[in-house]
FIKE-143585 format. One record per residue (C-alpha): residue number from 1; x, y, z; residue in three letters. Coordinates in nm, 3 decimals, m for minus. Layout:
<sites>
NUM,X,Y,Z,ALA
...
</sites>
This chain:
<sites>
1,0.788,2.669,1.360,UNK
2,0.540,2.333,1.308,UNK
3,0.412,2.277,0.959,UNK
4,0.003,2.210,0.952,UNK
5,m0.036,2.160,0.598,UNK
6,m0.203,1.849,0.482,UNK
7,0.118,1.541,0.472,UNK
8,0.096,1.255,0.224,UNK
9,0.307,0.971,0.113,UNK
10,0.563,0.952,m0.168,UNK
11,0.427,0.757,m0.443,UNK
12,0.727,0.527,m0.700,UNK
13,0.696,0.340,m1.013,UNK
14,0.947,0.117,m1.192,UNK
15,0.922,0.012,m1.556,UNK
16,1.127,m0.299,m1.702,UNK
17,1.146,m0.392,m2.070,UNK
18,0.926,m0.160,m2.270,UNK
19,1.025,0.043,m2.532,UNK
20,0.816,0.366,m2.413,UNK
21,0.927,0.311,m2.049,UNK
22,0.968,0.679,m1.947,UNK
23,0.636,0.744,m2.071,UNK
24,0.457,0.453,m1.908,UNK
25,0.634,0.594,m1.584,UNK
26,0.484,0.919,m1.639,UNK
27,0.133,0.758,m1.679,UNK
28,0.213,0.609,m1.362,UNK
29,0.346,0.936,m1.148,UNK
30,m0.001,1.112,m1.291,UNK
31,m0.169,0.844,m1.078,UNK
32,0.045,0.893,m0.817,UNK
33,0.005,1.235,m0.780,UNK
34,m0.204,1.243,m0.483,UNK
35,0.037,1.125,m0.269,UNK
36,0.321,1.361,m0.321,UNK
37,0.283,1.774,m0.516,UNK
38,0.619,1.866,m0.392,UNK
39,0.817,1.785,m0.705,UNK
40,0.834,1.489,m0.916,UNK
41,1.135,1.282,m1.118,UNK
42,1.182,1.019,m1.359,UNK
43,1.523,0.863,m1.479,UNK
44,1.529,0.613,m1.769,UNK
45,1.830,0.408,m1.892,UNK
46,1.848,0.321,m2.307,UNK
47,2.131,0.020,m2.189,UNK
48,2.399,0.218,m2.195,UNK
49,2.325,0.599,m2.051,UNK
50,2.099,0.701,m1.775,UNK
51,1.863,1.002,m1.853,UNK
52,1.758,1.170,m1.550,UNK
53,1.497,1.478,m1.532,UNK
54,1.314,1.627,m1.197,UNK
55,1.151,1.900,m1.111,UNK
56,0.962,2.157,m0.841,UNK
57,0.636,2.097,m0.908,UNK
58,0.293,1.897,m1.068,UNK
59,0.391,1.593,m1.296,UNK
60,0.159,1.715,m1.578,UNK
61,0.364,2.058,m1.557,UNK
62,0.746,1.864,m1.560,UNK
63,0.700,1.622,m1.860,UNK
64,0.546,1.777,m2.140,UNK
65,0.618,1.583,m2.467,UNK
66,0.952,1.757,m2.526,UNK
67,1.069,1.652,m2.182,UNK
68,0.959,1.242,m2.281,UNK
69,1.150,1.287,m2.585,UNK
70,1.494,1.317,m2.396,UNK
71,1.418,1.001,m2.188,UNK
72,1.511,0.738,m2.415,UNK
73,1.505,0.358,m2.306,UNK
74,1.313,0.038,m2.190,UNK
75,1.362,0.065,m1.833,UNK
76,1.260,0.364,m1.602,UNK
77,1.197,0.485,m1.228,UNK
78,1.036,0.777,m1.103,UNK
79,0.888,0.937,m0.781,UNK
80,0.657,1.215,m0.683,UNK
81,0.758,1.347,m0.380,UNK
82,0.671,1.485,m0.054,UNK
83,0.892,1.581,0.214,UNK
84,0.928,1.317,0.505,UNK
85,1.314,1.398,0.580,UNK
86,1.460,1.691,0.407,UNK
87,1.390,2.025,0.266,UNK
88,1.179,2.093,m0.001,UNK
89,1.402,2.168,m0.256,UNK
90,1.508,2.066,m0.593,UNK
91,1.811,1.906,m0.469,UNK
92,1.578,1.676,m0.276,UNK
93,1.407,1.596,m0.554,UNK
94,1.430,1.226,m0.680,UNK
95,1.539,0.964,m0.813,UNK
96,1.861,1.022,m0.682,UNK
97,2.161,0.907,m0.936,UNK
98,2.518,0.827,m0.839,UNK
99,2.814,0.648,m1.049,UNK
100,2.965,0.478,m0.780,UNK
101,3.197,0.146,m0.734,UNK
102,2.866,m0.068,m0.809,UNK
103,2.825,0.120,m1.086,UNK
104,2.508,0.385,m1.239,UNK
105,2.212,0.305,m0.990,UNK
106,1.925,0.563,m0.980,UNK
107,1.680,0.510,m0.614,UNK
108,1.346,0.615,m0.563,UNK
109,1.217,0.542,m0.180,UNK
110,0.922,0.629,m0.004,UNK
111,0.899,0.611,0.368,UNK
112,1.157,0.712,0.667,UNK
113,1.448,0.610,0.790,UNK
114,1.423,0.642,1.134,UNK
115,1.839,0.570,1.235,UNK
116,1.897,0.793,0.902,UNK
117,2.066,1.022,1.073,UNK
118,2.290,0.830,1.315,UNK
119,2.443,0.677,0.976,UNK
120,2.463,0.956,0.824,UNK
121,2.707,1.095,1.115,UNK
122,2.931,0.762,1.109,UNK
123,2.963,0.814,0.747,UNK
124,3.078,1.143,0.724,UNK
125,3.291,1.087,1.011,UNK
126,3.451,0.829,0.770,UNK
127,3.481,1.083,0.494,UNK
128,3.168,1.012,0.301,UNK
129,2.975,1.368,0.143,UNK
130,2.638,1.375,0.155,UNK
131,2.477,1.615,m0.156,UNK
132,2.121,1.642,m0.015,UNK
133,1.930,1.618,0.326,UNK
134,1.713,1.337,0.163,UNK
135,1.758,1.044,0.421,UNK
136,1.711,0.864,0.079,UNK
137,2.099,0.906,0.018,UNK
138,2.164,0.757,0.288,UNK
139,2.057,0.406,0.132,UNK
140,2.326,0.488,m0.176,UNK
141,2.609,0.547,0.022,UNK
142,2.566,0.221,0.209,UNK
143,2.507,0.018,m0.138,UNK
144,2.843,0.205,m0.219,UNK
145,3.046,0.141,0.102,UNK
146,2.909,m0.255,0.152,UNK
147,3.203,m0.547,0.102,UNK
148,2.967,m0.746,m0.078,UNK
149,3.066,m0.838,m0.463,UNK
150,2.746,m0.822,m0.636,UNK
151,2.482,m0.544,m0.621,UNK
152,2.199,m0.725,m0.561,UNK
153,2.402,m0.856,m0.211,UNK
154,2.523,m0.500,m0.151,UNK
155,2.183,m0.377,m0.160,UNK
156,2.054,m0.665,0.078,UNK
157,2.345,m0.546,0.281,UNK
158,2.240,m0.184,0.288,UNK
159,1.858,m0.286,0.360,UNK
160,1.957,m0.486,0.679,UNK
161,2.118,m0.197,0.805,UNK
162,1.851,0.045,0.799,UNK
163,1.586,0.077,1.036,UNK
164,1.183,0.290,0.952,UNK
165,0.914,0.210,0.734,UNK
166,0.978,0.221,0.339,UNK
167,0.953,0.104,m0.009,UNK
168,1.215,0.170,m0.274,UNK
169,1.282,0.073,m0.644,UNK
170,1.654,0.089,m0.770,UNK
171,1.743,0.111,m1.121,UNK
172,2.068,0.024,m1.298,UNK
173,2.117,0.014,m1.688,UNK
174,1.931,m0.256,m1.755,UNK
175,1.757,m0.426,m1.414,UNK
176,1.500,m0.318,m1.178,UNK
177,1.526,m0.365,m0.818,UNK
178,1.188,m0.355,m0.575,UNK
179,1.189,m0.359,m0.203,UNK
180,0.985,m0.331,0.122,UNK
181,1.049,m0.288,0.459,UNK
182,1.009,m0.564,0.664,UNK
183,0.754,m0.514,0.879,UNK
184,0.537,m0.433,0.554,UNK
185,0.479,m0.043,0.671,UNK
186,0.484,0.113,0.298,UNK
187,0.318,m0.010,m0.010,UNK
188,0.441,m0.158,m0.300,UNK
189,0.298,m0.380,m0.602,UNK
190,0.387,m0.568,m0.889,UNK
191,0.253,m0.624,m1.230,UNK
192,0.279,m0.740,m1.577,UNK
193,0.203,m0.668,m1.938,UNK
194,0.202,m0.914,m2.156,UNK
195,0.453,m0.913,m2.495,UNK
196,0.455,m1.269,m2.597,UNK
197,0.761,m1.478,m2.620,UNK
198,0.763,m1.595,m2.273,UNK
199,0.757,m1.424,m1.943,UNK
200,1.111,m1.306,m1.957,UNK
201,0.993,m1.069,m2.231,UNK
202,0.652,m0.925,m2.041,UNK
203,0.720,m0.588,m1.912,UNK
204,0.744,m0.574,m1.504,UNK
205,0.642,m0.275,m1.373,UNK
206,0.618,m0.191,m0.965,UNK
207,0.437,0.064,m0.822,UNK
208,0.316,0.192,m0.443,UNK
209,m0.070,0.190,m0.535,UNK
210,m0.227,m0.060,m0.793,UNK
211,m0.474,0.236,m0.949,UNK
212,m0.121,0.298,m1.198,UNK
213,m0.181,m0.072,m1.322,UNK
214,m0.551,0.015,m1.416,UNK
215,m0.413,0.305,m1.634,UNK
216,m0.152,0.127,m1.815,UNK
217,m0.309,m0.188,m1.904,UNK
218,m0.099,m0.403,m1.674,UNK
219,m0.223,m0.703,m1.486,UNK
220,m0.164,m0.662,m1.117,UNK
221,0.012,m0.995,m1.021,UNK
222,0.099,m0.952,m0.612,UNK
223,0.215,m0.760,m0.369,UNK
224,0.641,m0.754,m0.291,UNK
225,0.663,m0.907,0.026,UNK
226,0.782,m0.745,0.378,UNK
227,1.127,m0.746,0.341,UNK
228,1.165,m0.912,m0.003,UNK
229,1.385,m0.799,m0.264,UNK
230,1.242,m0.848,m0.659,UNK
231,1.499,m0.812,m0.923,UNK
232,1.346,m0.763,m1.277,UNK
233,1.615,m0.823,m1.561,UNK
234,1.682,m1.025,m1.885,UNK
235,1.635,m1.351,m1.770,UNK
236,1.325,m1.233,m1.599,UNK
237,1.173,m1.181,m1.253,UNK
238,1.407,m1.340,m0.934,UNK
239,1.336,m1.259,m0.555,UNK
240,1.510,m1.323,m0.240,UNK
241,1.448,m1.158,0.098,UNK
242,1.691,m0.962,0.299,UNK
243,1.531,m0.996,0.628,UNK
244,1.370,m1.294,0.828,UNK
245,0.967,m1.268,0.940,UNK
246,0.861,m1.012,1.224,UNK
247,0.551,m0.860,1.323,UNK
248,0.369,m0.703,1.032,UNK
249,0.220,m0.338,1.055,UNK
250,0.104,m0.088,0.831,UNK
251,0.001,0.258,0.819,UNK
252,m0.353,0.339,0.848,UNK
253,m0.342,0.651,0.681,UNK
254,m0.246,0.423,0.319,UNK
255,m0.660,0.301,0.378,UNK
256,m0.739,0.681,0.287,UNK
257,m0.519,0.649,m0.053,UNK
258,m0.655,0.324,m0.143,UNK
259,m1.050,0.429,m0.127,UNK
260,m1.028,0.528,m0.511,UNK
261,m1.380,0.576,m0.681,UNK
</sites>
């Protein structure tokens, strides 16, 4: 049986270093909402705990003001989501948040892994349980299962070994992570607002369309690069990419999303 109803993208939004994080993420779903009605998720992090909450449904409908309240911290991710790879079910929902070897890491991707489900065989075959039918878990697991020492490396590691077109922001309890594929298929933006004190102390915030920037007061500062990762933390804003230059393409549908009155 073929679905015809109208397909959209995924839309994500990271927050770093702001004390209402969870709310400015919520700001930033609203304007995302056009690009995913399925169901919509934000987790936040306070430093020590993460605080997840998603939900079937409308953004404005999830996070009423009691909702907010439980979402304490200065870093947050969240997604609104429609189904590229998966059911449409709560489970699906996302950010999706594991305690693994790595540690607490919450992901939020948009796009499609197109060898998703070859790795997903070799890792079960290997013993590995899979929760969802998200292709999005698939990216966890292989943070989890890579040799390398440090998460940022793990995650490079995991990003070179998928293949399809996405963007994805990772959140641990106190850093940020951004990424793009690399032949620069999805979307994905960065900005700033400022706080004084130096830019270590501005708030970083990514995002798939720059129209969340406009409603937050942030200053849109670039695009993250085709297969660039950006790291947000303490010390401030680092980068390093994961994958070496290829042919650039992008979808042409995204032109549709961007003509915004």
């Amino acid at each position: 049986m073929t679905n015809d109803k109208f397909k959209d993208e995924c839309g994500v939004v990271a927050i770093h270093n702001h004390p209402e994080a969870s709310k400015l993420a919520y700001l930033g779903l609203h304007q995302l909402q056009h690009r995913g009605q399925e169901s919509a998720g934000i987790v936040s992090s306070d430093g020590v705990r993460m605080h997840p909450h998603k939900a079937m449904g409308l953004v404005v409908d999830i996070f009423k003001e009691d909702v907010l309240a439980k979402l304490p911290g200065s870093v947050a991710i969240g997604h609104t989501r429609y189904s590229t790879t998966g059911d449409s079910a709560w489970l699906n929902a996302q950010p999706i948040v594991v305690d693994c070897n790595k540690g607490m890491i919450a992901v939020a991707h948009n796009g499609n892994i197109v060898n998703a489900a070859e790795i997903r065989s070799r890792l079960e075959a290997s013993g590995s349980i899979f929760q969802t039918s998200s292709d999005t878990e698939v990216i966890v697991h292989l943070v989890a299962q890579s040799k390398e020492l440090t998460l940022p490396e793990a995650i490079c590691d995991a990003l070179r070994r998928i293949e399809g077109a996405f963007s994805l922001v990772i959140m641990t309890r106190d850093r940020v992570f951004a990424a793009r594929d690399p032949r620069g298929f999805r979307p994905l933006s960065m900005a700033r607002i400022k706080n004084g004190a130096g830019p270590e102390r501005d708030t970083v915030v990514f995002a798939s369309e720059t129209c969340v920037f406009d409603l937050i007061s942030a200053t849109h500062e670039r695009d993250v690069k085709p297969g660039e990762l950006v790291i947000a933390g303490r010390e401030g804003v680092s980068s390093r990419f994961y994958a070496g230059q290829t042919k650039q393409s992008s979808c042409i549908f995204e032109h549709v999303y961007f003509s915004r009155p």
